[in-house]
N, C-alpha and C positions, 0 to 999 in steps of 0.2 A: 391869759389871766388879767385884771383887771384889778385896780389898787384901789382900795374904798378912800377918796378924796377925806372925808371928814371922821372920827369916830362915831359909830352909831350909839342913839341916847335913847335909851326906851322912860326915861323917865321924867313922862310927860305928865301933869297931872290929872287929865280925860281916860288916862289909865283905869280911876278910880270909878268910871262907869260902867266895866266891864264888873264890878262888884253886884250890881243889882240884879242880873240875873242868877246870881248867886245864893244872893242874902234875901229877898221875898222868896221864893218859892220854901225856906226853912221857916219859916216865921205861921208857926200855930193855928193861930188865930185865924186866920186865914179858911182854914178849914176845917174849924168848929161847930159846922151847919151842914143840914141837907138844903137848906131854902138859901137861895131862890135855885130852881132849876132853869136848866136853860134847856130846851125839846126832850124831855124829861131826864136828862143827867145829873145826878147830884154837883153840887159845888166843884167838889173836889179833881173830878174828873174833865169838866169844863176849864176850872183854873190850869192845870194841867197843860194843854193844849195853849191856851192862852200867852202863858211864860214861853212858849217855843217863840210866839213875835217878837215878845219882850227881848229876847235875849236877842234876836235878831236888830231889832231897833239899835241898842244899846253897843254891841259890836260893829255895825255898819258907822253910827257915830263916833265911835271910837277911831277905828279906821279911817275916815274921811278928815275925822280933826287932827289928829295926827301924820298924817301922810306927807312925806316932803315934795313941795313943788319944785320940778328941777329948771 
């Protein structure tokens, strides 16, 4: 076993990016239209899809700013 050298801090404040893919996909407005379509899908089902990268984006930068170099 192995003794963690330092106490671990999760409270970093790039923390607060993992909120976005949280907080746009609830937000209304958003999907108050059929136009524009994208290869004939309404909005709502395109944006959909769309938030999958987002949150990918958002996590991956979170992870990488965070991460301790040893």
């Amino acid at each position: 076993m192995t003794t963690p050298d330092r106490k671990r801090s999760d409270r970093s404040p790039w923390n607060w990016l993992l909120a976005i893919p949280i907080v746009v996909p609830l937000l209304p407005f958003l999907y108050n239209a059929l136009d524009p379509r994208l290869l004939g899908f309404p909005r709502f089902y395109w944006l959909q899809l769309a938030f999958v990268p987002l949150g990918v984006v958002c996590t991956t930068a979170v992870y990488r700013l965070t991460k301790r170099r040893r």
